[in-house]
C-alpha positions in Angstrom: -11.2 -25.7 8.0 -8.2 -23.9 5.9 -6.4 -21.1 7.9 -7.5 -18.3 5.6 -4.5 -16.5 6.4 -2.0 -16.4 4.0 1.5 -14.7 4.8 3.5 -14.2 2.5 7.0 -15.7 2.3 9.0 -12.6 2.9 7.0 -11.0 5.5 6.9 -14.6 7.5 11.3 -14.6 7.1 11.1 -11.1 8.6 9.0 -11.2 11.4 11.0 -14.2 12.7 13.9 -12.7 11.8 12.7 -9.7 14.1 13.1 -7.5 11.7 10.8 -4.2 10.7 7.3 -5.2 9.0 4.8 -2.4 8.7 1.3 -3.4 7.7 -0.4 -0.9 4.9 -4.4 -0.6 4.5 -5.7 -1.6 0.8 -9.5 0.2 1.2 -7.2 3.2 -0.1 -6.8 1.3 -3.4 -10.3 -0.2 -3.5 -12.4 2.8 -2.2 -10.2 5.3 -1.4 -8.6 6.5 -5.3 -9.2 5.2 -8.4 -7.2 4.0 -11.3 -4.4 4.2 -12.3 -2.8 7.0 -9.4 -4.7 3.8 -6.5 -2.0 1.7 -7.7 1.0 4.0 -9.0 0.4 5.6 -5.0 0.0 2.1 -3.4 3.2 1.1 -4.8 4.8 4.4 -3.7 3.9 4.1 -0.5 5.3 0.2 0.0 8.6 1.7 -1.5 8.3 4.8 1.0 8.6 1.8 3.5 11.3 -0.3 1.5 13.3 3.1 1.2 13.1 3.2 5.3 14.6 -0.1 5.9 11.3 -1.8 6.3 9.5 -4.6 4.6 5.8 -3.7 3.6 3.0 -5.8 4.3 -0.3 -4.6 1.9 -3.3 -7.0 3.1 -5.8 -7.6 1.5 -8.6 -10.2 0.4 -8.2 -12.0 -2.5 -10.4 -14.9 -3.6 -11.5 -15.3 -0.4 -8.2 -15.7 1.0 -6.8 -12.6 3.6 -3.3 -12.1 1.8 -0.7 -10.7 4.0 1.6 -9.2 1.6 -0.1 -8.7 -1.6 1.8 -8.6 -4.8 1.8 -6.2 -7.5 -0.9 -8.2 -9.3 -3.0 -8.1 -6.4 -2.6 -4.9 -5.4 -3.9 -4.3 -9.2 -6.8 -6.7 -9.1 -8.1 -4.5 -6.2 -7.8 -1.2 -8.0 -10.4 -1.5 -10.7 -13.6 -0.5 -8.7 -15.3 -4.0 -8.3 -13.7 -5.1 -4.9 -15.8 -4.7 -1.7 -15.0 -2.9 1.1 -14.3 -4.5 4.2 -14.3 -4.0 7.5 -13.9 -6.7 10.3 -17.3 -7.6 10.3 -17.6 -8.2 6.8 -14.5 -10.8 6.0 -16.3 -14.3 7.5 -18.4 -13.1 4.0 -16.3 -12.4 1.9 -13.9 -15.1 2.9 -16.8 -17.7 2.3 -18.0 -16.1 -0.8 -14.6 -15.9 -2.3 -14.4 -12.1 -3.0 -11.9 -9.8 -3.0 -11.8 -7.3 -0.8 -9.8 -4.1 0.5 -9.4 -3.9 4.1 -10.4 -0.2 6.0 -8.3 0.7 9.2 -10.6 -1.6 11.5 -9.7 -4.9 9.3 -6.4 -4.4 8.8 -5.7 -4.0 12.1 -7.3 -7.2 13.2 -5.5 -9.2 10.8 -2.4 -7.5 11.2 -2.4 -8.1 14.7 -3.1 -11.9 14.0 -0.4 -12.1 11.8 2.6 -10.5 14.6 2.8 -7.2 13.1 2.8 -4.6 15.7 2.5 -1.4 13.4 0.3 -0.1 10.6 -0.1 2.9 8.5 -2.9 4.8 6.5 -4.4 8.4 5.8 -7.0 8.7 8.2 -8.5 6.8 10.9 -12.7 6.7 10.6 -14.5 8.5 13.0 -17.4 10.2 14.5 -19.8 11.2 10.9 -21.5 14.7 11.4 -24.4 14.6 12.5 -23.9 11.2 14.4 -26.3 12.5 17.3 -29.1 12.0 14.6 -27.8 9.3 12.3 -25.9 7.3 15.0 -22.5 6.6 11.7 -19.6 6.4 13.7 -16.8 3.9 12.3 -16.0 0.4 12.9 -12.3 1.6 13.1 -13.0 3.7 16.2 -14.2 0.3 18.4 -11.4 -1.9 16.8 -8.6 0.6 18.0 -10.2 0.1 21.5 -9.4 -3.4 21.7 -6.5 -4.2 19.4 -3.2 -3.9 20.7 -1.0 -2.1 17.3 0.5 0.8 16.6 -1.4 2.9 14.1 0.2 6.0 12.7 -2.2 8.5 10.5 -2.8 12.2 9.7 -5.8 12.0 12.4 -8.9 11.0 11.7 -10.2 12.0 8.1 -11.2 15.8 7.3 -14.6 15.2 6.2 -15.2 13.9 10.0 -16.1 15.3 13.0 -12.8 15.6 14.3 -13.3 17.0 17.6 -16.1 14.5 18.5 -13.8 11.8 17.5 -10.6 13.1 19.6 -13.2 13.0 22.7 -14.3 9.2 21.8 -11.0 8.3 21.8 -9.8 10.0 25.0 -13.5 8.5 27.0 -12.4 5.2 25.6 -8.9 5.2 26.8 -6.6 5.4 23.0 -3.7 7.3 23.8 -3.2 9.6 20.7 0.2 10.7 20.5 2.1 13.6 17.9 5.4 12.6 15.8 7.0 15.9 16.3 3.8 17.7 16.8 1.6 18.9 20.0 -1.7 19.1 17.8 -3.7 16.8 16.6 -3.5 16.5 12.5 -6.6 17.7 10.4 -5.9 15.3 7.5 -4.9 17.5 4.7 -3.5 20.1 7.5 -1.8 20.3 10.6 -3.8 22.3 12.5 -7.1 21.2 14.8 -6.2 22.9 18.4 -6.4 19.9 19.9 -3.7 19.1 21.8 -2.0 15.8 22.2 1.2 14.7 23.8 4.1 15.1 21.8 7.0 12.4 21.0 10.1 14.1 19.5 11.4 10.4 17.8 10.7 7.2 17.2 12.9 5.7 20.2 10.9 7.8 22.5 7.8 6.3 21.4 9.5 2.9 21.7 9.8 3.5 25.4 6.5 4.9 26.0 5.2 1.5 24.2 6.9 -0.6 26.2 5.9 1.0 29.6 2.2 0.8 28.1 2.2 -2.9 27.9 4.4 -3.6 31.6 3.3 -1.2 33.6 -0.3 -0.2 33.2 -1.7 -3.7 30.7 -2.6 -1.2 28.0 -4.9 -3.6 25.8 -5.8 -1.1 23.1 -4.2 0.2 20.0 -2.3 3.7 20.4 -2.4 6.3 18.0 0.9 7.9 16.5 -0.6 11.3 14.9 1.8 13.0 11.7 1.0 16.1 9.9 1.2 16.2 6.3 4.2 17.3 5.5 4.3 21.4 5.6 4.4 21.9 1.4 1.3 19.8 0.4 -0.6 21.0 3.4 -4.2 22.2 2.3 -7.1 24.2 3.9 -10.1 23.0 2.0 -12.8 23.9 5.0 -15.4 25.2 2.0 -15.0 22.3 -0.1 -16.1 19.5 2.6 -19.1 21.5 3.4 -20.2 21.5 0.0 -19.4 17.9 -0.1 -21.1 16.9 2.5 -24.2 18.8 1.4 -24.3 17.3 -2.0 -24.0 13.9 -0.4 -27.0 14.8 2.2 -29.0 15.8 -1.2 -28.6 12.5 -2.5 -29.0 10.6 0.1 -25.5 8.4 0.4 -24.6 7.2 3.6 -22.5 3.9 5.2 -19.9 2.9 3.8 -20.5 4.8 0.4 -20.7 8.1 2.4 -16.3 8.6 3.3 -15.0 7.3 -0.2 -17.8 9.7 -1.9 -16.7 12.8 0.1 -13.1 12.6 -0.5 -13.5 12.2 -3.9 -16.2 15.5 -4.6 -13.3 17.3 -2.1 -10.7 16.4 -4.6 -12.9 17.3 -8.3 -13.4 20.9 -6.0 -10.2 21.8 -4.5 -8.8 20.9 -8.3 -6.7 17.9 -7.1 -4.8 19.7 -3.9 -6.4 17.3 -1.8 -5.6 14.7 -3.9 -1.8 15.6 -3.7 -1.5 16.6 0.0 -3.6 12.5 0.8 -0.7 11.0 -1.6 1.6 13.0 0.3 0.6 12.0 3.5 0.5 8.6 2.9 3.9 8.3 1.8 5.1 10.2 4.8 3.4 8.0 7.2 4.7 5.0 5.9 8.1 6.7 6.1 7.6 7.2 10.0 6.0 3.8 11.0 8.9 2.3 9.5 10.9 4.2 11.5 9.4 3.4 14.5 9.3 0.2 13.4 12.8 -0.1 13.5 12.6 0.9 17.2 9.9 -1.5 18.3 12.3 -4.0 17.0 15.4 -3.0 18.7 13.5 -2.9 21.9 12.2 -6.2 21.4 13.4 -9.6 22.4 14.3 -11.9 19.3 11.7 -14.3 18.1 11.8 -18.0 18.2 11.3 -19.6 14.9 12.9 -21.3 11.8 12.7 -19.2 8.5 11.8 -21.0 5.7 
């Protein structure tokens, strides 16, 4: 059978290189916003990266074929509504049924991870739904940070979640969550939760706390960088989830429709703060997982490997 990964050329000269790759989510351009500010902010966000000394790695699937590194045209292709959304269990189908596809938190970290790029960034992680005791909707992003080694740096898990529940899954199944410059976990489109979390001042601190998490304890799961949104798009829209999430209860969405379809009623009612403070966010993140990016790499041994 074809190895259905494709890296691109660049990405492949850097990793061997040892140089800084950070992998970026493409759900966010398939699900997650729609056209044309998906693409004009998934663009942004790769220069965000660029701008930090970094090379950005977009994944994706297109054709059937998991694309590490998309290009500008395939970053598009994604963008116009049609392309499924994909978590790890669902690319062996859309690999065999050609689609495309973009890849939530869970995926990209697997494929990231198969590909030798120790860092990734998004929004939001998934989480624990509201109103999981009854429903059971918990995401596949919570299992695969529990047993894939890679740095993923967010704003927390996303607002419309039950954020508390989530922090405890993550503590009962042994993530470390750590704060960039913060001692509380993010809320998404704010800062504030009251949960606490350990903080890390830079990026060579968390280097060394990496490093220590794979010799001296085995750490086999992924660990979570935490950032708040960056002080002047930070938003308080408590009133407008609720309503969000009562509209979708009324009609009945749930799965994978359910996340994609709350952010977007939050943004039509907070008037397109929300909107601003995720663009934000995501921009910012990239910013910072490039920078520790940078570190992982300086406090890495060189690879082996020709560069073609």
């Amino acid at each position: 059978m074809q190895n259905p990964l494709d890296i691109s050329h660049e990405i492949s000269c850097t990793l061997n290189r040892n140089q800084p790759v950070v992998a970026l989510e493409s759900s966010v351009i398939a699900q997650g916003l729609s056209l044309p500010v998906n693409v004009e902010t998934a663009l942004a966000v790769e220069q965000s990266v660029r701008d930090a000394g970094a090379v950005p790695a977009t994944i994706g699937v297109i054709d059937g074929k998991i694309r590490v590194g998309l290009t500008e045209d395939e970053i598009k292709s994604l963008a116009d509504g049609a392309a499924a959304k994909l978590a790890v269990r669902d690319i062996p189908y859309a690999l065999a049924k050609k689609l495309n596809g973009g890849t939530t938190v869970s995926a990209t970290m697997r494929i990231a991870a198969m590909a030798g790029i120790s860092i990734m960034s998004t929004g939001g992680i998934g989480g624990i739904h509201r109103g999981a005791c009854e429903t059971f909707d918990m995401s596949a992003d919570l299992w695969e940070l529990a047993r894939t080694p890679i740095v993923v740096v967010c704003s927390g898990a996303k607002a419309v979640l039950d954020i508390s529940a989530t922090s405890e899954w993550l503590e009962t199944h042994g993530v470390p969550v750590y704060g960039y410059q913060t001692s509380e976990l993010p809320a998404f489109y704010s800062s504030s939760t009251g949960i606490s979390i350990p903080k890390v001042d830079d990026a060579s601190d968390l280097a060394e706390i990496l490093k220590l998490s794979g010799s001296a304890v085995g750490a086999r799961c992924a660990t979570i960088v935490a950032v708040h949104v960056p002080k002047e798009d930070e938003v308080s829209i408590v009133p407008h989830i609720e309503k969000a999430i009562k509209e979708a209860s009324e009609k009945g969405i749930k799965g994978k429709e359910l996340t994609p379809y709350l952010l977007a009623r939050v943004g039509e009612h907070s008037k397109g703060e929300s909107l601003k403070a995720n663009i934000s966010l995501l921009k910012n993140n990239a910013r910072v997982a490039s920078e520790i990016a940078h570190s992982l790499c300086e406090d890495t041994e060189r690879r082996m490997g020709f560069t073609v």
